[in-house]
DRENKOLKE-765089 format. One record per residue (C-alpha): residue in one letter; residue number from 1; x, y, z. Coordinates in Angstrom, 1 decimal, m for minus. Example, Ala and Ser with C-alpha at 12.3 -4.5 7.8 and 13.67 -1.06 7.14 Angstrom:
residues 2
  aa    i       X       Y       Z
   a    1    12.3    m4.5     7.8
   s    2    13.7    m1.1     7.1
***
This chain:
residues 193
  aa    i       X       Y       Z
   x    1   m43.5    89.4    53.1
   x    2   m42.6    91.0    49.5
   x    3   m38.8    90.6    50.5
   x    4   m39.1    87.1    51.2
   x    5   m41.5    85.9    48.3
   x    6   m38.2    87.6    46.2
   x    7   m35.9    85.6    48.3
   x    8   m37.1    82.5    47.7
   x    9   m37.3    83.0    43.9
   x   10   m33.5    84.3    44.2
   x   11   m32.7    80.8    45.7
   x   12   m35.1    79.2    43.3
   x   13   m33.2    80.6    40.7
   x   14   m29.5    79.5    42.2
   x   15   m30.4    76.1    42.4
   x   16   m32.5    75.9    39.0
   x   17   m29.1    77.2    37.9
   x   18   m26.8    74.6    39.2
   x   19   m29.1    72.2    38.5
   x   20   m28.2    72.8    34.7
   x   21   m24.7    73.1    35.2
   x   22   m24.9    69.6    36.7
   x   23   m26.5    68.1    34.1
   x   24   m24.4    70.0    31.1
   x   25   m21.2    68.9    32.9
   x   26   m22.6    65.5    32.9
   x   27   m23.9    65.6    29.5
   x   28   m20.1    66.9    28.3
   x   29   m18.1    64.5    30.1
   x   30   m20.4    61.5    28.4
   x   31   m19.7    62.6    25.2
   x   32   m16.3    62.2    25.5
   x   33   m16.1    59.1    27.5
   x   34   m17.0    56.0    25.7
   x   35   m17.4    54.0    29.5
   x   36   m21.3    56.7    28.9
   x   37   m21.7    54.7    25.8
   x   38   m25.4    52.8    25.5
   x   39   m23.6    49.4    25.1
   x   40   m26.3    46.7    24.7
   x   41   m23.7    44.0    26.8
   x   42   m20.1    45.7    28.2
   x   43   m17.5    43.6    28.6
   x   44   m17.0    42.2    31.8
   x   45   m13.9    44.1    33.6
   x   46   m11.9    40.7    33.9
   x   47   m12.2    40.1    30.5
   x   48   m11.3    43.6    29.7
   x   49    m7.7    43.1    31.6
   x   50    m6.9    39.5    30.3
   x   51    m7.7    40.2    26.7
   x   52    m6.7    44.4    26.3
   x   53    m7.4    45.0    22.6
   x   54   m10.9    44.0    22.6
   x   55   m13.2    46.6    21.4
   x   56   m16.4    46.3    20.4
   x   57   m17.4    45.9    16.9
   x   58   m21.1    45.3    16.8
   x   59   m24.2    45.0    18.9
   x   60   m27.8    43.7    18.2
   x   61   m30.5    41.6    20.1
   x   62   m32.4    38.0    19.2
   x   63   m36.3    37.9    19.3
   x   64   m37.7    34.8    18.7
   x   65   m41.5    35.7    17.5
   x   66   m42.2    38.0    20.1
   x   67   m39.8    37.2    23.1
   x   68   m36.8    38.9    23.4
   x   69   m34.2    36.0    24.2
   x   70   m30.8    38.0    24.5
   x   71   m28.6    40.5    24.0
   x   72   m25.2    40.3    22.4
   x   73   m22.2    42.5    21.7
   x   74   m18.9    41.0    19.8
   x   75   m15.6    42.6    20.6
   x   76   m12.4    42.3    18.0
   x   77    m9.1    42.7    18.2
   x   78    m8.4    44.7    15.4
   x   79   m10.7    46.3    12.9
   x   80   m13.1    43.7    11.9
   x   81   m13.9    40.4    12.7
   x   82   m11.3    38.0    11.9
   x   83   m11.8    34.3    13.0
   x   84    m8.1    33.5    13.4
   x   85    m7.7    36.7    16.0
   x   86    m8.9    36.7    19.7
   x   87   m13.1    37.8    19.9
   x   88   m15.5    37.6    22.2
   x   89   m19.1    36.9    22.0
   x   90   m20.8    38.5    24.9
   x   91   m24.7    37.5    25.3
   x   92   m27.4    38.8    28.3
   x   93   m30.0    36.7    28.8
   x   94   m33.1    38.1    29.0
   x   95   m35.0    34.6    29.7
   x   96   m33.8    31.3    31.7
   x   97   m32.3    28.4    30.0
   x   98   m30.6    25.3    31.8
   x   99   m27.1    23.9    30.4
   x  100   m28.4    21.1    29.0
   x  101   m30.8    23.5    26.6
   x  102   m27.6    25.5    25.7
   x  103   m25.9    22.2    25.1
   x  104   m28.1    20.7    23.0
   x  105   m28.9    23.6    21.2
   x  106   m25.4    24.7    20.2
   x  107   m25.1    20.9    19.6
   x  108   m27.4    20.7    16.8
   x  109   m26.2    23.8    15.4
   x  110   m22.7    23.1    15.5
   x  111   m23.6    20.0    13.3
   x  112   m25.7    21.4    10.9
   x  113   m22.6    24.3    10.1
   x  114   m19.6    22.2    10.7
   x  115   m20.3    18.5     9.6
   x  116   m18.1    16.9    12.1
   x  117   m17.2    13.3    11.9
   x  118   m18.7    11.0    14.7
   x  119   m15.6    11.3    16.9
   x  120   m15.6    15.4    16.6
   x  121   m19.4    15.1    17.4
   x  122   m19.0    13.5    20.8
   x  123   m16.1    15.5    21.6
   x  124   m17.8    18.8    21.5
   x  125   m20.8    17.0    23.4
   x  126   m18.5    16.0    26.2
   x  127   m17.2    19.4    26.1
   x  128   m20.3    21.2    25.9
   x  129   m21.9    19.3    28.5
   x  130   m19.5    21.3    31.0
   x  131   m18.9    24.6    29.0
   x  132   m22.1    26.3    30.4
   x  133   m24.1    27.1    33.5
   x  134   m28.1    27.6    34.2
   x  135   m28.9    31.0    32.6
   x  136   m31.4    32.8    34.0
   x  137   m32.6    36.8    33.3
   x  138   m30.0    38.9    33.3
   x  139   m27.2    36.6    33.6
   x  140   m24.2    37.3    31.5
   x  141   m22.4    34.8    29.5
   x  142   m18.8    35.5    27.1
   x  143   m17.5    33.1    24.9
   x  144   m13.9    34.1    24.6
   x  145   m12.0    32.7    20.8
   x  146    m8.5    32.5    21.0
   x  147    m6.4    30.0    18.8
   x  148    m5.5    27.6    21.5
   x  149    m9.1    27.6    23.5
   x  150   m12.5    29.1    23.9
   x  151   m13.3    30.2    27.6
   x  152   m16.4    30.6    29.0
   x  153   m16.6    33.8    31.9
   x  154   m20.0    33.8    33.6
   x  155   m21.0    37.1    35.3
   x  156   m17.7    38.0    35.0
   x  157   m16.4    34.9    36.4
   x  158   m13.9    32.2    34.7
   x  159   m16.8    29.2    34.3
   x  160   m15.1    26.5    31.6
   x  161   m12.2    26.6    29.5
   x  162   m12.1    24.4    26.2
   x  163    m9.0    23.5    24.7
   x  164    m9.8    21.6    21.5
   x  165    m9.0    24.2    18.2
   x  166   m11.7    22.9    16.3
   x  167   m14.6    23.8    19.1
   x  168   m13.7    27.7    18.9
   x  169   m14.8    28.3    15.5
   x  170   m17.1    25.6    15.5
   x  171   m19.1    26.9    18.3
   x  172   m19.0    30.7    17.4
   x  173   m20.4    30.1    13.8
   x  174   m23.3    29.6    15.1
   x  175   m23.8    33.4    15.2
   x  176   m21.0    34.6    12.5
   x  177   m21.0    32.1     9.7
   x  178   m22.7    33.3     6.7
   x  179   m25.4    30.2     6.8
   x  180   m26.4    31.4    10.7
   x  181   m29.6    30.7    11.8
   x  182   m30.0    34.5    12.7
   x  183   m28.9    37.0    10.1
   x  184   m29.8    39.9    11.1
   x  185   m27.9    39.2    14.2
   x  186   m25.1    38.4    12.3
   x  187   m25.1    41.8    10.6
   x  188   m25.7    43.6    13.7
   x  189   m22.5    42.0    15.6
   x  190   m20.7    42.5    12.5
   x  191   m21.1    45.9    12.5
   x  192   m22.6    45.9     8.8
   x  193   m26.4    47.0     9.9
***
């Protein structure tokens, strides 16, 4: 009875022991892989292999009083944001919102930043109208800048592509110009906070 009682502490013992070398293994290998990192939104893997030198450059989320709306993440091409290089803008949803909410939302705030003329105005409405889907929790939406176009993935999906050069910066000003609605978000994506 002795014999066994030291048994099973022997045993006990063995696998307390790889228990820890799991989890210290573990803990190594995901400090030197950044795929461990605590990233707030990750890229989508097909927009990691169209657009290769995207890296992300800042992270932060919106709460509106006391509802947490979203997550976002904005990835760069080189080392800080530059609005005439590729970025994306990736955003998690953490409520639902229909496309005509997102619409007439980025709408309004589109005007108020860029004071387009009545022409530009319905052109980005026309264009809006079909750049997003029906958000709901969870739901991942990247807003992709490129010189030529904007494109919209959603959940990792192609959704809308826009090719009008005005719309890109236009539309993403909404979270990066210095007169933003959201600031602190600003600062947080910009990797300044």
């Amino acid at each position: 009875m002795w014999d066994s009682g030291l048994s099973l502490m022997r045993e006990m013992r063995k696998i307390s022991l790889r228990f820890v070398s799991v989890l210290f293994l573990w803990a190594v290998h995901a400090a030197y892989h950044p795929a461990f990192a605590d990233v707030l939104v990750p890229l989508p893997a097909t927009v990691q292999a169209q657009y290769r030198d995207l890296h992300l450059l800042g992270e932060g989320e919106l709460t509106w009083f006391l509802f947490h709306v979203y997550d976002a993440a904005l990835y760069v091409s080189g080392t800080q944001y530059n609005p005439k290089q590729p970025f994306a803008l990736a955003i998690r949803y953490q409520r639902s919102f229909s496309s005509a909410e997102l619409a007439k939302t980025s709408l309004r705030e589109m005007i108020r930043l860029a004071h387009p003329d009545a022409r530009e105005r319905e052109q980005w409405q026309m264009e809006l109208q079909r750049a997003f889907p029906n958000v709901h929790a969870g739901d991942v939406l990247v807003g992709v800048y490129t010189p030529q176009s904007t494109a919209f993935y959603f959940n990792g999906k192609l959704f809308s592509r826009i090719e009008n050069p005005s719309f890109g910066p236009a539309f993403f000003a909404i979270w990066l110009s210095p007169q933003t609605q959201v600031p602190g978000l600003r600062k947080k994506l910009l990797g300044e906070a």
